[in-house]
N, C-alpha and C positions, 0 to 999 in steps of 0.2 A: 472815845467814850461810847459813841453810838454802835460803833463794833462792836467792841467788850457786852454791851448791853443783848445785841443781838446773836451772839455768840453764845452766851449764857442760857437765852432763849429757846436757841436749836438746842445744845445740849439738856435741857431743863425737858424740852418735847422729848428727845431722845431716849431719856430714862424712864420719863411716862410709858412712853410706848413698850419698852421694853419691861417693866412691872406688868400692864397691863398685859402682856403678851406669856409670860410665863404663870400669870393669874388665870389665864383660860382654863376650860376642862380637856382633858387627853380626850382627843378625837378617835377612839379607838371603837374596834366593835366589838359588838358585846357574845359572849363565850356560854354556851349551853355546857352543861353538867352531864349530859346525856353520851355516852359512847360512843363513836360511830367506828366500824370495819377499816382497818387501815385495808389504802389500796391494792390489791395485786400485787402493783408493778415494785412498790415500797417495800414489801415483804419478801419481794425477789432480791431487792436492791440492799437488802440488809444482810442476805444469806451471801451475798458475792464480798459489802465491804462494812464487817461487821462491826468495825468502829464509827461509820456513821450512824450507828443506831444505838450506840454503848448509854444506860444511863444517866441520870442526872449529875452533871458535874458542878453545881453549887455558882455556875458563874453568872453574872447581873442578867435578866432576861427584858432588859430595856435599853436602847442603844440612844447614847447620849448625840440628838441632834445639833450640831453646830455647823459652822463652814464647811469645815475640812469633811465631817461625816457626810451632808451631804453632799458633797463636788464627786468622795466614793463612792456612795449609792449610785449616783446617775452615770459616773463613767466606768463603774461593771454593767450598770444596764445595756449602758451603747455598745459597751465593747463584745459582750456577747449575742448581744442581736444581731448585731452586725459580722460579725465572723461566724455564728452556725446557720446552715442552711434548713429550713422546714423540710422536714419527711417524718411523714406517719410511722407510727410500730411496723403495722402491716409491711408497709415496701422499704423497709429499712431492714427489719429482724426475722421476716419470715422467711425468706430464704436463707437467710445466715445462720440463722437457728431453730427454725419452725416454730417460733412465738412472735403473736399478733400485739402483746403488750409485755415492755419491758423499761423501767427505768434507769438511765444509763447518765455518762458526763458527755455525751456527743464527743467522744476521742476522735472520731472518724472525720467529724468538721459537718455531720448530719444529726437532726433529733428533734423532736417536738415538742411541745408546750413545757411537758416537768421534767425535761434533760436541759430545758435552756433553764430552768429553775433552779434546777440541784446545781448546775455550774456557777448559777449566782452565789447560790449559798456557799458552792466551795472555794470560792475565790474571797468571799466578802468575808469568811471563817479565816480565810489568812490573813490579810491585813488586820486580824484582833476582831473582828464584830464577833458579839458573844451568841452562841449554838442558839440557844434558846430562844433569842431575840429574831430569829429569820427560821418562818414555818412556811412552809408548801402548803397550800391552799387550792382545795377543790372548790370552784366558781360551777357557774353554770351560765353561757353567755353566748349570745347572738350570732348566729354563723350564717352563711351564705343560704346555706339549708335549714332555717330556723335555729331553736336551742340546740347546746351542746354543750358536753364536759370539756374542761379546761382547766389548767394548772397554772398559779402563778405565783411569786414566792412574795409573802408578805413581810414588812420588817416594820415592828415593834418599837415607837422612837419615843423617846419623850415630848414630841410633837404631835405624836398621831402613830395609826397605824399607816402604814405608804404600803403600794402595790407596786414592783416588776415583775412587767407584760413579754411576752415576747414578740408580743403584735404592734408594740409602738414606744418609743423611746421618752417619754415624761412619765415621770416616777410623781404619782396621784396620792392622793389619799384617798382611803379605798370609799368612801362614799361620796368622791367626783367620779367614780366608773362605774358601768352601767350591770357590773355583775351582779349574782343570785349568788351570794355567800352560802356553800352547802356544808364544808368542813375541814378544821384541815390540825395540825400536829399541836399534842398538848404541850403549852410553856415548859409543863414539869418534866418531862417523857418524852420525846420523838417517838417511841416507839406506840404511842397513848393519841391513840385521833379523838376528837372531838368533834360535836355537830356545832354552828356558828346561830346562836341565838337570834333569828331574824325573820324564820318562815316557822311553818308547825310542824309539829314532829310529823307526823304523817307525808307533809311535803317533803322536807328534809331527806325520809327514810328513800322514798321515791324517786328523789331526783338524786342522791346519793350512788343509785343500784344504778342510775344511767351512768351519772357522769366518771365516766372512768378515767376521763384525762387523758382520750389516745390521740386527739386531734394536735396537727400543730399548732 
């Protein structure tokens, strides 16, 4: 009977928590109306593979968090951090093609910050996570040598907004990391950048024209 009693108990906590748990507000951030310049390297990468940049296809632009979603989040995270090696545009594409910035799927087993990004998203696009739900995000974040641009691919959950880094393997939600949200692909449009509602436009526009996302 003292069983059954306490048994009841845990399960009784268990669906509290879980009500209360799905009653929170989406930890997500918040999205400026304002335009921003898609990057360079994006508009290079749409003219090579022009169905990654194909219109809106109607599909859910929220990726439903559970076990299994995220055990996949985190083991594409590892799995491509850990198989592409860091190299800049510069010492990667300049001799190969005489361009300093270029957005690529690291084929080579080489690439920087938004080549390890785009291979999330093309990998995470296979197993079913929906287009829209996983946008490339221009940061702006802490490097050896002060600030700098960086890319990182963020994904849309009904838990939150979560960031993969290619700098470190726990998939965050993005205000546990210490980046400057500057902008990054509209839910509606890939092809439709957006400024990330958080700094002032003036800033924004600024750190924008730096960050170009060529570091690894």
């Amino acid at each position: 009977m003292r069983l059954n009693i306490i048994a009841c108990a845990a399960a009784s906590a268990l669906v509290l928590w879980l009500c209360a748990a799905s009653a929170r507000p989406l930890d997500t951030i918040g999205e400026s109306r304002e335009v921003a310049r898609a990057p360079k390297g994006w508009v290079g990468l749409c003219k090579r593979y022009s169905e990654e940049c194909a219109g809106p296809n109607g599909t859910p632009r929220v990726v439903e968090l559970n076990g299994e979603s995220w055990k996949e989040l985190v083991a594409i995270n590892n799995s491509v951090n850990s198989t592409i090696k860091p190299l800049s545009d510069a010492k990667h594409w300049y001799k190969l093609l005489g361009v300093t910035e270029r957005w690529d799927y690291a084929e080579d087993g080489y690439g920087d910050c938004e080549d390890y990004a785009l291979l999330k998203r093309k990998k995470l696009m296979a197993l079913g996570f929906p287009r829209e739900a996983l946008r490339i995000t221009v940061v702006w974040a802490s490097g050896p040598k002060g600030d700098e641009g960086h890319a990182v691919l963020m994904v849309r959950t009904s838990k939150g907004d979560f960031v993969l880094d290619n700098r470190q393997d726990e998939v965050m939600l993005w205000h546990k990391t210490r980046f400057d949200f500057v902008k990054w692909q509209s839910a509606e449009d890939p092809n439709r950048w957006v400024y990330i509602d958080k700094v002032t436009a003036d800033a924004r526009r600024h750190r924008a024209t730096i960050a170009t996302a060529a570091r690894p």
